[in-house]
C-alpha positions in Angstrom: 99.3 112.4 88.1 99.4 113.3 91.6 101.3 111.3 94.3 99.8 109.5 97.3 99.9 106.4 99.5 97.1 103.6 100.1 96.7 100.3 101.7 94.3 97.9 101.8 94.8 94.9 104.3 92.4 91.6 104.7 92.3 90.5 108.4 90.3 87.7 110.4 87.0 89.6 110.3 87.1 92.6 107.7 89.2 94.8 106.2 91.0 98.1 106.7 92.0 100.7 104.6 94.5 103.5 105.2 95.7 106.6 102.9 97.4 109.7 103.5 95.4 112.7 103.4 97.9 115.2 101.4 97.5 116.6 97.6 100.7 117.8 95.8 100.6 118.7 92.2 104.6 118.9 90.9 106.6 121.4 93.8 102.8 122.7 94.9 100.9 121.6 97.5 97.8 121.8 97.1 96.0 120.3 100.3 97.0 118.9 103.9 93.6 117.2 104.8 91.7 115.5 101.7 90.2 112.3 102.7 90.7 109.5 100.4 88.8 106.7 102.2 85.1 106.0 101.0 82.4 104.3 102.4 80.9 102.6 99.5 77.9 100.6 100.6 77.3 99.5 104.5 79.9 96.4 103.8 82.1 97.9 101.1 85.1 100.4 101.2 87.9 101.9 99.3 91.0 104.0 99.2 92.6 105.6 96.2 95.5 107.5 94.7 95.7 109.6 91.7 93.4 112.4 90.9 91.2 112.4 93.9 88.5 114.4 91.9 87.9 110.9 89.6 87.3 108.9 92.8 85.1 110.9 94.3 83.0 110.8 91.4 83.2 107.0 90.8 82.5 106.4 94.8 79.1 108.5 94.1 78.2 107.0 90.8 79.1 103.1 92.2 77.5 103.8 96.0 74.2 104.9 93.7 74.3 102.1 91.7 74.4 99.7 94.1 71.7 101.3 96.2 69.5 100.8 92.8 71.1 96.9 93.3 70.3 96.2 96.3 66.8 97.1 95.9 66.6 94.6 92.9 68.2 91.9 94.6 66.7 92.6 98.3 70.4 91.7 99.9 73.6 93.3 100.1 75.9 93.8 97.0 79.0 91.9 97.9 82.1 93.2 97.1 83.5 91.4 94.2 80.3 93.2 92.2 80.9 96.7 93.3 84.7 95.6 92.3 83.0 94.5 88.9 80.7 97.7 88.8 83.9 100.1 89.2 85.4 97.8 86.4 82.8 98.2 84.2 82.8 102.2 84.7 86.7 102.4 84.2 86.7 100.5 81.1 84.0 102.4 79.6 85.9 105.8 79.7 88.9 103.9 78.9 89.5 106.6 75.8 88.6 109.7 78.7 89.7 107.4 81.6 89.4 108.5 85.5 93.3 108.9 86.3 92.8 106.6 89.6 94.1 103.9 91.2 91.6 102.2 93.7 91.9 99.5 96.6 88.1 98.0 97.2 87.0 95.5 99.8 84.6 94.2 101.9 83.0 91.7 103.9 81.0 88.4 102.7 81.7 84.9 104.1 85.4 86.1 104.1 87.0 89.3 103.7 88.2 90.4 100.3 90.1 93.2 98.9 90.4 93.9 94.7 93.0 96.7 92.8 91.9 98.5 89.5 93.9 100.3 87.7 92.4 103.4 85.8 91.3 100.7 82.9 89.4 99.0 84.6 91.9 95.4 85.4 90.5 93.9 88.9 93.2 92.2 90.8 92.1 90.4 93.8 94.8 90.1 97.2 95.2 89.5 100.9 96.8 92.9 101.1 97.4 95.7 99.0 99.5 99.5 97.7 98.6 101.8 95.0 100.6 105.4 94.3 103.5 107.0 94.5 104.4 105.3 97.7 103.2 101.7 97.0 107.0 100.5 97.0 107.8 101.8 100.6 104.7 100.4 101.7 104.7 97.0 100.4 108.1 96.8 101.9 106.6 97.1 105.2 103.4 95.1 104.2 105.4 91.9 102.2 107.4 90.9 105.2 105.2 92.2 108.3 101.7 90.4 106.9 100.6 87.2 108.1 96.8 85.6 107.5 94.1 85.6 109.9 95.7 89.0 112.3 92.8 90.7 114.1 91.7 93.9 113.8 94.6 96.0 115.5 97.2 94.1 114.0 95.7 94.9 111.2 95.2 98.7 111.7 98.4 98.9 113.2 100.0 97.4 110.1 98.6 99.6 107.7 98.9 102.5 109.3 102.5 101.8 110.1 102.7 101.0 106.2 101.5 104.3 105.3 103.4 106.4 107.8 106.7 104.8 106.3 106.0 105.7 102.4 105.6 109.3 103.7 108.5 109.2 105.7 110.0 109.4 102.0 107.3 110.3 99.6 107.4 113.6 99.3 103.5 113.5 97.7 102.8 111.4 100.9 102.0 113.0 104.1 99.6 115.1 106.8 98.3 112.3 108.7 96.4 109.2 107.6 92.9 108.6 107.4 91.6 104.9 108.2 88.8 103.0 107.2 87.5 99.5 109.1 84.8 97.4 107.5 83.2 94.1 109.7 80.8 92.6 110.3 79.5 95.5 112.3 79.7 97.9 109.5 82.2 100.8 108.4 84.5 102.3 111.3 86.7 105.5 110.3 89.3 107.7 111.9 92.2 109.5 111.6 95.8 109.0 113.0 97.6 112.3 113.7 101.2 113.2 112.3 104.2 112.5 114.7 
């Protein structure tokens, strides 16, 4: 599978996702600028790593199904059910399965975060690292996290978690996309490599 880096983090009023934008396939890299952030639904998000291609295709098939869901129930799909809804997809190619590791999170009464593996298992956290970096960038995010940070101390924190796992990673690097979901909605930008 491919390498990467991302982070999910909870804070006071949302949730921010951060991953690093490069592709690298063995010795060959393949690209410098993918985005691996996604806009899910208005108050959901997610970040991956692993084969970029399977995300993309289960952040089209779940933001589509929970456009069809929020028409039924007339209210916004919180997101433990997209969580569920990318579950339930996972596990149903679980012979054929989408070679992806995914951080997903949102906003209800309190902000919530949830890791699948490519089977489907939902594991719900404060904060959160999937791929080939995870380890450098829990050992930023275990010591530096505390409950209830705001929003920049949040951003700051991932970012600085990402940037540290490809400091070392060698399938980790070209900048880091970011990904902010409030109450307000879905924020995204990018941080440039120093």
């Amino acid at each position: 599978m491919p390498g990467a880096t991302a982070v999910g983090i909870t804070f006071d009023e949302g949730v921010v996702f951060a991953s690093e934008k490069r592709i690298a396939y063995g010795n060959f890299l393949v690209s410098k600028s993918t985005k691996k952030t996604f806009p899910i639904t208005p108050k959901v998000g997610a970040t991956c790593a692993g084969l970029v291609a399977d995300m993309q295709l289960l952040s089209l098939q779940i933001s589509a199904l929970a456009k069809i869901r929020k028409m039924d129930l007339k209210r916004d799909v919180p997101p433990n059910t997209i969580a569920k809804m990318m579950s339930n997809m996972m596990y149903e190619r679980r012979y054929f399965p989408l070679l992806t590791q995914v951080i997903v999170g949102g906003m209800t009464d309190k902000p919530v975060i949830y890791t699948l593996d490519p089977l489907g298992s939902v594991l719900p956290d404060e904060y959160a690292a999937v791929g080939t970096g995870a380890e450098m960038a829990l050992g930023v995010l275990d010591p530096q996290f505390k409950e209830n940070m705001n929003e920049k101390e949040a951003t700051d924190l991932a970012v600085k978690a990402v940037r540290s796992a490809t400091m070392r990673d060698s399938f980790s690097g070209d900048g880091i996309d970011v990904l902010v979901v409030n109450k307000d909605g879905i924020t995204e930008f990018t941080e440039d490599v120093k």
